[in-house]
C-alpha positions as CSV (number, residue, x, y, z in Angstrom):
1,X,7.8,-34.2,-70.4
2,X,8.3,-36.4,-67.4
3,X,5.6,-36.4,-64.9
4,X,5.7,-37.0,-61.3
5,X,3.0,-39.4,-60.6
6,X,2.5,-41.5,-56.8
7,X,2.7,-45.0,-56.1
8,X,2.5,-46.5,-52.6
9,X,5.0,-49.1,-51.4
10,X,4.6,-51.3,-48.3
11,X,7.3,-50.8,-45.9
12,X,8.1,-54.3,-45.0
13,X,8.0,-56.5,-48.3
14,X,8.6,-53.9,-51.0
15,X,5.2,-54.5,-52.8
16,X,4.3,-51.7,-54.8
17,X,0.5,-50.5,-55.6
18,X,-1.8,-48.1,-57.1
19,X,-3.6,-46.8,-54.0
20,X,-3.2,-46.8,-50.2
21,X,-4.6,-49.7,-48.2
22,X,-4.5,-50.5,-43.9
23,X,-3.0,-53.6,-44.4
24,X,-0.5,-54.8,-47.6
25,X,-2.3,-57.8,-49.6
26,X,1.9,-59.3,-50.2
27,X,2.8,-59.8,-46.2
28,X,-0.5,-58.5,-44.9
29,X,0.8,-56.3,-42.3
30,X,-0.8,-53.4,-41.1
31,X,0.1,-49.5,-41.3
32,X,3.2,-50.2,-43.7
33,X,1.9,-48.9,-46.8
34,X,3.1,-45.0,-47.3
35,X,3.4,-42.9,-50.7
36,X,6.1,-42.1,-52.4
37,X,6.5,-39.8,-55.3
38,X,7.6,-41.3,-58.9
39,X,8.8,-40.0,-62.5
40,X,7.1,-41.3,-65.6
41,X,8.9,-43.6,-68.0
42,X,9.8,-41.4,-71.1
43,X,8.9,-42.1,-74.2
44,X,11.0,-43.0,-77.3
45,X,11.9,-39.8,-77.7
46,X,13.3,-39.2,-74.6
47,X,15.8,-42.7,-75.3
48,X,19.8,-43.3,-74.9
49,X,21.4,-44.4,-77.2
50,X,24.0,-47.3,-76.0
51,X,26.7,-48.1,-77.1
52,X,28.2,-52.6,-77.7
53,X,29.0,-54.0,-74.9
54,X,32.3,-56.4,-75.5
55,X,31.7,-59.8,-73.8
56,X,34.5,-62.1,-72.6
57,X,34.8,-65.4,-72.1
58,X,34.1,-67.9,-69.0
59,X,37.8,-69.0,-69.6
60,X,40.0,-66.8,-68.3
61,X,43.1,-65.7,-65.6
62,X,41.3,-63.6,-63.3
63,X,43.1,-63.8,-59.5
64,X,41.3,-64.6,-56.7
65,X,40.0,-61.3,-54.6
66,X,42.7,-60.2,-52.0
67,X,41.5,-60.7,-48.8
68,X,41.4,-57.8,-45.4
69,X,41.8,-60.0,-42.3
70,X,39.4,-58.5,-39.6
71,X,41.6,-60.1,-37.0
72,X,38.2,-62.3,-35.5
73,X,39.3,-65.1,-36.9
74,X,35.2,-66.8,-36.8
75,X,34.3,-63.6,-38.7
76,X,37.1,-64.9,-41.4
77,X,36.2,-68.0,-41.8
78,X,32.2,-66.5,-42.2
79,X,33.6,-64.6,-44.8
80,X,35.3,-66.7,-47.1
81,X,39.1,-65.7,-46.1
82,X,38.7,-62.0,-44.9
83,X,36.9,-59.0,-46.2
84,X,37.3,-58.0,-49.9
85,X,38.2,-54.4,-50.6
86,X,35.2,-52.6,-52.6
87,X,32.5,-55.1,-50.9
88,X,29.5,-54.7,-49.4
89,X,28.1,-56.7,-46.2
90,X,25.1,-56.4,-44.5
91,X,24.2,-58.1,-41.3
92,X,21.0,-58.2,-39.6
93,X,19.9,-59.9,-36.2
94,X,17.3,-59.1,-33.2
95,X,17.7,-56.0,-31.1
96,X,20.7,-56.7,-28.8
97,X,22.1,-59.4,-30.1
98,X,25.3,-57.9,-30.8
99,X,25.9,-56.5,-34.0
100,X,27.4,-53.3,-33.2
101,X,29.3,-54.7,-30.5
102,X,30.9,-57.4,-33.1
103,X,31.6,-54.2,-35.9
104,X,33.4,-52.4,-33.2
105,X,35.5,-54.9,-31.5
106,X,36.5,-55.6,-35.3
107,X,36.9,-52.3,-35.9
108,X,39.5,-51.5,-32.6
109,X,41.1,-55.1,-33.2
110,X,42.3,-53.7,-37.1
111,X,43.0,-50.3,-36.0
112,X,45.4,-52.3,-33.6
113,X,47.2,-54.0,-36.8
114,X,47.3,-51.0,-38.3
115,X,44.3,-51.0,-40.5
116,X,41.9,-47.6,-40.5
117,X,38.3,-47.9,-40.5
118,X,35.5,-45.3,-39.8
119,X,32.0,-46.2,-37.4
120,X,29.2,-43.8,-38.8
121,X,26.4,-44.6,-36.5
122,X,22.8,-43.3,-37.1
123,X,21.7,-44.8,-33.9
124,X,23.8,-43.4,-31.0
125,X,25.8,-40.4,-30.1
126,X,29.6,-40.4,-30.3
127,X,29.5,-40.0,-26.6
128,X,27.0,-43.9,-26.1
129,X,29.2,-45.5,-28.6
130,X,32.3,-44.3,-26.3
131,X,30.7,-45.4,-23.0
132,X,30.3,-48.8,-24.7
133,X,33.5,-49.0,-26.1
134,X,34.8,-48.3,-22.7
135,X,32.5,-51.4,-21.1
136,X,34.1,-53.9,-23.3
137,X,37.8,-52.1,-22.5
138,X,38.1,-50.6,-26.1
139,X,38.5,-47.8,-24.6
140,X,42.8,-47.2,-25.5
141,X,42.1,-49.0,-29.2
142,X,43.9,-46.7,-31.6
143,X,41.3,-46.2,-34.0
144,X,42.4,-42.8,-35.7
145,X,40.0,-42.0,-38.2
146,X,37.4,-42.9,-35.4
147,X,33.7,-42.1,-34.6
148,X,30.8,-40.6,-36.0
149,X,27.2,-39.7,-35.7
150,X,25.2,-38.9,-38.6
151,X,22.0,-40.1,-40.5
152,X,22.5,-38.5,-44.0
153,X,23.9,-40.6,-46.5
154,X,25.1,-38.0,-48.4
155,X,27.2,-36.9,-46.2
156,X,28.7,-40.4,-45.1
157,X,29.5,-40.5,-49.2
158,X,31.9,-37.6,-49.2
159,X,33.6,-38.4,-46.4
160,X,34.4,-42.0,-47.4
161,X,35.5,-40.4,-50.6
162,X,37.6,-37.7,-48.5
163,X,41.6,-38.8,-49.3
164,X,41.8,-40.4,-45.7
165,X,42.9,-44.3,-46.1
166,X,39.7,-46.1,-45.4
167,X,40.0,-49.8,-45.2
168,X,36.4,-50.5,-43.7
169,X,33.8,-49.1,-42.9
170,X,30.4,-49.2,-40.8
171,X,26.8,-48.1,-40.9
172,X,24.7,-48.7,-38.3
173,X,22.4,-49.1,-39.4
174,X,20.9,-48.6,-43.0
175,X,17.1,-48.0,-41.7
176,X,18.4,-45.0,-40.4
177,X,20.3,-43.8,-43.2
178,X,18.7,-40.7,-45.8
179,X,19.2,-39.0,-48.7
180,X,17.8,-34.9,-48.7
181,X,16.7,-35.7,-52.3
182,X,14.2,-38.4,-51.1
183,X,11.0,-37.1,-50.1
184,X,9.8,-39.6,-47.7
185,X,11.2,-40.5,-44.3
186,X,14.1,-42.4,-42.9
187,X,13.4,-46.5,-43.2
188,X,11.1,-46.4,-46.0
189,X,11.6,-48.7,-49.0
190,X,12.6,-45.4,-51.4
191,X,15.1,-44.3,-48.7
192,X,16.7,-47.9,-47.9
193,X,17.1,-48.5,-51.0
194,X,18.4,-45.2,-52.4
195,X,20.9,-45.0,-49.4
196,X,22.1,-48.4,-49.6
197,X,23.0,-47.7,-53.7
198,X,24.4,-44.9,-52.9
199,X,27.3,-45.9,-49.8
200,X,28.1,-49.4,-52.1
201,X,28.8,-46.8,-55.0
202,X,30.9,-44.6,-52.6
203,X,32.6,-47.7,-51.3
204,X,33.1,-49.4,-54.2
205,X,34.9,-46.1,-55.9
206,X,36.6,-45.7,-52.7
207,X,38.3,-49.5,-52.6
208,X,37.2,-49.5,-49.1
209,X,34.9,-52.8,-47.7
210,X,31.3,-51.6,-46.1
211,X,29.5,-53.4,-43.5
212,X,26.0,-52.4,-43.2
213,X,23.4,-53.5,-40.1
214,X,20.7,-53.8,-40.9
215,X,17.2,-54.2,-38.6
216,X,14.7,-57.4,-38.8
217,X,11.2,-57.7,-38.8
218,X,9.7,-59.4,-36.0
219,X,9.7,-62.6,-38.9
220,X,13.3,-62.6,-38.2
221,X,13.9,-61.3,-41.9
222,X,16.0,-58.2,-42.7
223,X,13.5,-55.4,-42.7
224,X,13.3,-53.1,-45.9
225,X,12.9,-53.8,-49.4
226,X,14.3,-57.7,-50.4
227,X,16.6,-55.6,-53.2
228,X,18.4,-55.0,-49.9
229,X,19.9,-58.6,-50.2
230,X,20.5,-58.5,-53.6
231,X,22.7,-55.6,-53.7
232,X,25.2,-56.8,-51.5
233,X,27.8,-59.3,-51.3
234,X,27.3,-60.8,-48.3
235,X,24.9,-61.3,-46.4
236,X,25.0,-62.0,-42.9
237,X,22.8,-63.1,-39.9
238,X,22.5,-63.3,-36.5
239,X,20.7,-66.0,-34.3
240,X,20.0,-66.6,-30.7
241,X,18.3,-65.5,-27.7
242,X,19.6,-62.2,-26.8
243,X,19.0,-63.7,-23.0
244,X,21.0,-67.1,-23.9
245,X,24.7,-66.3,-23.7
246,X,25.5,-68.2,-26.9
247,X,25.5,-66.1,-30.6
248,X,25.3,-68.2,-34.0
249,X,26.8,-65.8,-36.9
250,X,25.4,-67.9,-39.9
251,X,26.1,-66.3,-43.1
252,X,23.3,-66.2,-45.8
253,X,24.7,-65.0,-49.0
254,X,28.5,-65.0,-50.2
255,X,30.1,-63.9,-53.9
256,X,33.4,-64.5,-52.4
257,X,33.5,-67.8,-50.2
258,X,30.8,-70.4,-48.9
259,X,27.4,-69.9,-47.8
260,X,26.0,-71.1,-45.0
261,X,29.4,-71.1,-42.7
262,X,28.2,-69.9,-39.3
263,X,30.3,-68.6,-36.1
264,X,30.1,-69.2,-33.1
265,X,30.3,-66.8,-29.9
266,X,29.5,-66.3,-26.4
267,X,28.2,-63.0,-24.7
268,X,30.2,-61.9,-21.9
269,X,31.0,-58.8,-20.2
270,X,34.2,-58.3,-22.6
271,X,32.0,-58.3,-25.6
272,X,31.4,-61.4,-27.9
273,X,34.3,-63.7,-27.3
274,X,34.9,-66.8,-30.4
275,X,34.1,-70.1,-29.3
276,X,37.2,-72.4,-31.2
277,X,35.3,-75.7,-29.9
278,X,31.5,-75.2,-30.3
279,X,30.8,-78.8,-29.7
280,X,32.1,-78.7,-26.4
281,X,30.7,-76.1,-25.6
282,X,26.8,-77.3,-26.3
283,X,27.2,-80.7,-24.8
284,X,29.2,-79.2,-21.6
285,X,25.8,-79.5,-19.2
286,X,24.4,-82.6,-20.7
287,X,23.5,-85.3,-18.4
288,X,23.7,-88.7,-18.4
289,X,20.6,-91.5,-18.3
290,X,17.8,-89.3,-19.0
291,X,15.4,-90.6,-21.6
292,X,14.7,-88.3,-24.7
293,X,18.3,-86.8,-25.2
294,X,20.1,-87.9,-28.2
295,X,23.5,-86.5,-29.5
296,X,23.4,-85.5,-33.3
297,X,26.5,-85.2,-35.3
298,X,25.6,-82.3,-37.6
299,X,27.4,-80.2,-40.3
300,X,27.1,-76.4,-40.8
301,X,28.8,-75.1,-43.4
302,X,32.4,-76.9,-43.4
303,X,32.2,-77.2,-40.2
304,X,31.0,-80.2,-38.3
305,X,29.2,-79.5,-34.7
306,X,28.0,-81.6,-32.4
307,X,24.6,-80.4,-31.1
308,X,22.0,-82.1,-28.0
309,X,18.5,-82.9,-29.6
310,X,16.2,-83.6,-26.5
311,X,12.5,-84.6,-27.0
312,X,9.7,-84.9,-24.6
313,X,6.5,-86.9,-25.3
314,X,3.4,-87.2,-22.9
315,X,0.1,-88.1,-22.4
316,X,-2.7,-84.8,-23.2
317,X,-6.0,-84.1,-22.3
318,X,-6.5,-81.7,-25.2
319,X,-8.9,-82.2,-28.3
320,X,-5.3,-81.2,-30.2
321,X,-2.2,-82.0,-29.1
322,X,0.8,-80.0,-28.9
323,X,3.6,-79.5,-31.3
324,X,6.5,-77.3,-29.7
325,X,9.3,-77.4,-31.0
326,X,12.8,-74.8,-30.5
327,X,15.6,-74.8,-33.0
328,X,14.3,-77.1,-35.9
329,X,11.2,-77.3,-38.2
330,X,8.1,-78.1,-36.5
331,X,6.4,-79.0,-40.1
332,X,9.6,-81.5,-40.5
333,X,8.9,-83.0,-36.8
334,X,4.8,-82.9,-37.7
335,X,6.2,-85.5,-40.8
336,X,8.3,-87.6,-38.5
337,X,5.5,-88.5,-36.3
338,X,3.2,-89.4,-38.8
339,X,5.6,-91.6,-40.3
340,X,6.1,-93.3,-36.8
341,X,2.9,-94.0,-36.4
342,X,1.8,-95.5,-39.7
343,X,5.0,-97.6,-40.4
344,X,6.4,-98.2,-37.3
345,X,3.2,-98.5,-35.0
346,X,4.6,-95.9,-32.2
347,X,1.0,-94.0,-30.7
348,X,1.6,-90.5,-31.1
349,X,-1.5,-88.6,-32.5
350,X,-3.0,-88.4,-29.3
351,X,0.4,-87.2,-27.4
352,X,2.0,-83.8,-27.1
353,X,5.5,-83.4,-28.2
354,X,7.9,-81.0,-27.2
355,X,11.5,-80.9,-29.2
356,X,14.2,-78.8,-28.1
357,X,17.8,-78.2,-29.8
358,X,19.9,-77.4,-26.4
359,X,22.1,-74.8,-26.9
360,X,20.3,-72.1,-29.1
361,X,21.1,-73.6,-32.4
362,X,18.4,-73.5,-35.2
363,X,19.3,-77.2,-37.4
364,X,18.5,-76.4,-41.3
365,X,19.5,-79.8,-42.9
366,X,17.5,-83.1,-43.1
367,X,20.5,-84.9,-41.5
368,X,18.7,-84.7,-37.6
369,X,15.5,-86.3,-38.9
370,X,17.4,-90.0,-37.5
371,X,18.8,-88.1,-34.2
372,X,15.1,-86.5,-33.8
373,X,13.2,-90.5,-34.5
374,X,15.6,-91.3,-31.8
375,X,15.0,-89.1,-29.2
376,X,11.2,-89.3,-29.8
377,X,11.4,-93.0,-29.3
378,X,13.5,-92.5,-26.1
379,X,11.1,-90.7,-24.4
380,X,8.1,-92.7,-25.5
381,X,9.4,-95.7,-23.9
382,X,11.6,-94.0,-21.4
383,X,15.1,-96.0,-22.1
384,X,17.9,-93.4,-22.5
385,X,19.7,-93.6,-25.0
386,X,23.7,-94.6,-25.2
387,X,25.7,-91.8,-24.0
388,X,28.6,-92.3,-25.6
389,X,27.1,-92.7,-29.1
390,X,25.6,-90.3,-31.9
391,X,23.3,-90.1,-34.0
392,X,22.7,-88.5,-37.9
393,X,20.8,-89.3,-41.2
394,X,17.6,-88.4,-42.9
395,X,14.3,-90.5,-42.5
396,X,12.0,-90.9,-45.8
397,X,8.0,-91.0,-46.0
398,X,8.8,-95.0,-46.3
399,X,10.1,-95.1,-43.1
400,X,13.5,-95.8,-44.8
401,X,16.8,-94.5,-43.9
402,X,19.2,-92.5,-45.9
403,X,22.5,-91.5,-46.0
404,X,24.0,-88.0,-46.2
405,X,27.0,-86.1,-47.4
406,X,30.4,-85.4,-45.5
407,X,29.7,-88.6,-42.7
408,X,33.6,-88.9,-42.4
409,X,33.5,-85.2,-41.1
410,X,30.8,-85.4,-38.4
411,X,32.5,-89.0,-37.3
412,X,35.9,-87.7,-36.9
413,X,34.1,-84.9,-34.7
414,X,32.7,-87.5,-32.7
415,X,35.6,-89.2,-31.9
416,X,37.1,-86.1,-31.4
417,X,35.0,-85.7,-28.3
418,X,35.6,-89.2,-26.9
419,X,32.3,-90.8,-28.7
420,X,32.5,-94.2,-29.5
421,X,29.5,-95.2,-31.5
422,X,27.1,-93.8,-34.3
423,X,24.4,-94.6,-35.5
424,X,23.8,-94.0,-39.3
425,X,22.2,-95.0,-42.2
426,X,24.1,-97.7,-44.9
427,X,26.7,-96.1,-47.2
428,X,25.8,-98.2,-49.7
429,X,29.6,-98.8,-51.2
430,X,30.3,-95.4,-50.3
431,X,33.8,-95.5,-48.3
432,X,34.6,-93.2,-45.4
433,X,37.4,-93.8,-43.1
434,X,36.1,-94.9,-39.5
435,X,38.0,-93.4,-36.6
436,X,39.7,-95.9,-34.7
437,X,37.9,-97.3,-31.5
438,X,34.2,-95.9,-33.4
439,X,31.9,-98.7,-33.4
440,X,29.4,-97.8,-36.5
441,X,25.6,-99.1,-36.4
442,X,23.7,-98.9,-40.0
443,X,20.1,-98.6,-40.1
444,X,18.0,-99.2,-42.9
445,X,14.7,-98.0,-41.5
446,X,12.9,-97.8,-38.3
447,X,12.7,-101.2,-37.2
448,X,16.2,-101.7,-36.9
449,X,17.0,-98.6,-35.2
450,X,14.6,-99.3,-33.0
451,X,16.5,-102.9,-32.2
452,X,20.2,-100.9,-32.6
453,X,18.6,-98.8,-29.4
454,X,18.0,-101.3,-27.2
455,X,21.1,-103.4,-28.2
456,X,23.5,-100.3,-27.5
457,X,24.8,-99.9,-23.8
């Protein structure tokens, strides 16, 4: 026979051990272990027997997925084309950010074309999720199947099974989702990740897309068990300061389409409103002649965007100087300034640096490393840099230049936006077609972008 035996699981990471400890030895954070109650394995007796599974081959006709427009076209272009019917999506971000205000606007804007979706909120009453409908004048969407406020999992099951036509539906949010077979409470690894099996399974049976919110640690990562992420399709974050009126929607994880496409979208009192032109939008309050402020021509996803890198070094009177840094890697900028120092003979172990990326934009890719050499240099010797030009390209330990993928892209943005210069590494036979009127400035390591700097007006 089976027996029940205990384990304890921290809360936070998912790590499971043999007895209760104050603080997990996997993430070391404290009060998150809790016990849960297991069943023995069985031995052989107690064995399936299973049956051959027939296995097909990687040439074949399958059709693409068909594709549920959420009529946001930045949430379509996250996803791949649309949502796909049966899928599961979770996204996460910081308290207040705006994921249920995104779901709902979704949800009222395909209730308005005529597709049916259901809210099941865990969170708020019927009546809170009304009054905020109402703020953002959702208030005469004609979302039949409608609203509802409910925490047991079981009970969200049946009625996405129920013969109503479901297209989509939401959970917010999965940590406070349970099932009455689970003995342990609401947001515990057991309950997470029993709840979240059981809603894809109902979803999945139903034909009916799920998006799930999900809460974050104060790491920034989705909180619960990391089987979370796995069990989905699509995985979806969000990123900015809740205070900042800007909102990066950057998706993570994708079966269906590309990863790491992000939206963009500003706060305002209608809800979140899609931004068509990011780039214009980040470089709308830069000013002109001020030394440390360099434009970089980056690329997220398939989309190129034009982002303000601004760096400010200075003098300290600290045993260690400072390394701040906002919207980039600070162990990245920590390698750019020793590299500086050591082959190009700038003094800046002794200096604090403060890096910024204006706008609320975290950059992920090694293409800013030239933009952010730039902008340090700048500021160290106080000459502003061109305004009309940009800057992209990664910088190696050698002090050497390189080149990176999609140039033509981030160009053609450039020019888009009325700049006439860039400064890049060599392309090295590669051809790319220069916009017309774009003067292009290759440098090979630091030395010469040091003398492309000061030759630019």
């Amino acid at each position: 026979m089976s027996k029940n035996r205990a384990q304890y699981v921290c809360n936070q990471c998912g790590a499971v051990m043999s007895k209760w400890a104050g603080k997990c030895p996997q993430c070391h954070s404290w009060n998150s272990i809790s016990a849960e109650a297991t069943t023995a394995t069985p031995g052989a007796g107690g064995k399936s027997k299973g049956k051959h599974i027939t296995m097909h081959g990687i040439i074949g006709d399958t059709a693409p997925p068909p594709r549920i427009s959420t009529r946001i076209p930045e949430l379509d272009r996250i996803l791949g084309g649309g949502l796909v019917p049966g899928s599961a999506t979770l996204i996460g971000g910081d308290p207040g950010i705006g994921k249920s205000t995104l779901l709902l606007q979704m949800l009222c804007a395909m209730a308005a074309a005529g597709l049916e979706g259901a809210y099941f909120s865990g969170e708020e009453s019927v009546e809170q999720i009304r009054m905020r409908g109402g703020r953002l004048g959702l208030a005469t969407a004609p979302l039949a199947l409608g609203l509802a406020a409910s925490t047991d999992a079981a009970d969200i099951c049946a009625s996405l099974r129920a013969p109503e036509p479901i297209v989509v539906a939401v959970v917010d949010s999965i940590q406070t989702m349970y099932l009455p077979s689970i003995e342990s409470a609401p947001g515990t690894v057991a309950q997470v990740r029993a709840s979240a099996y059981e809603l894809i399974r109902a979803a999945k049976a139903k034909g009916a897309a799920v998006m799930i919110v999900g809460h974050v640690t104060k790491d920034g990562a989705i909180a619960g068990p990391k089987l979370l992420e796995h069990m989905v399709d699509t995985v979806l974050h969000f990123e900015g300061d809740r205070n900042h009126h800007f909102r990066i929607l950057r998706c993570m994880k994708n079966r269906f389409g590309p990863t790491d496409e992000i939206g963009v979208f500003e706060m305002k009192s209608e809800g979140l409103v899609e931004v068509p032109n990011p780039s214009e939008l980040f470089l709308a309050d830069r000013q002109d002649n001020v030394s440390g402020a360099v434009v970089f021509a980056g690329l997220e996803g398939t989309r190129p965007i034009l982002l303000e890198i601004q760096a400010l070094v200075a003098n300290t009177t600290m045993a260690n100087p400072r390394r701040n840094v906002v919207g980039w890697d600070q162990g990245r900028l920590s390698m750019l300034a020793a590299v500086l120092e050591a082959r190009g003979g700038i003094p800046l172990s002794g200096r604090d640096i403060f890096l910024n990326v204006a706008g609320g934009v975290r950059i992920h890719e090694p293409a800013a490393d030239l933009a952010v050499t730039a902008a340090l240099l700048s500021s160290i010797r106080d000459v502003p840099c061109a305004k009309n030009c940009v800057v992209f390209g990664e910088v190696g330990l050698a002090a050497e230049t390189r080149r990176v993928a999609h140039a033509d892209l981030r160009l053609k943005e450039a020019a888009k936006l009325g700049f006439d210069q860039a400064i890049l590494p060599p392309l090295k036979g590669a051809d790319i077609a220069t916009p017309k009127g774009m003067t292009l400035h290759h440098v090979g390591d630091l030395k010469a972008l040091i003398g492309v700097l000061d030759g630019i007006k």
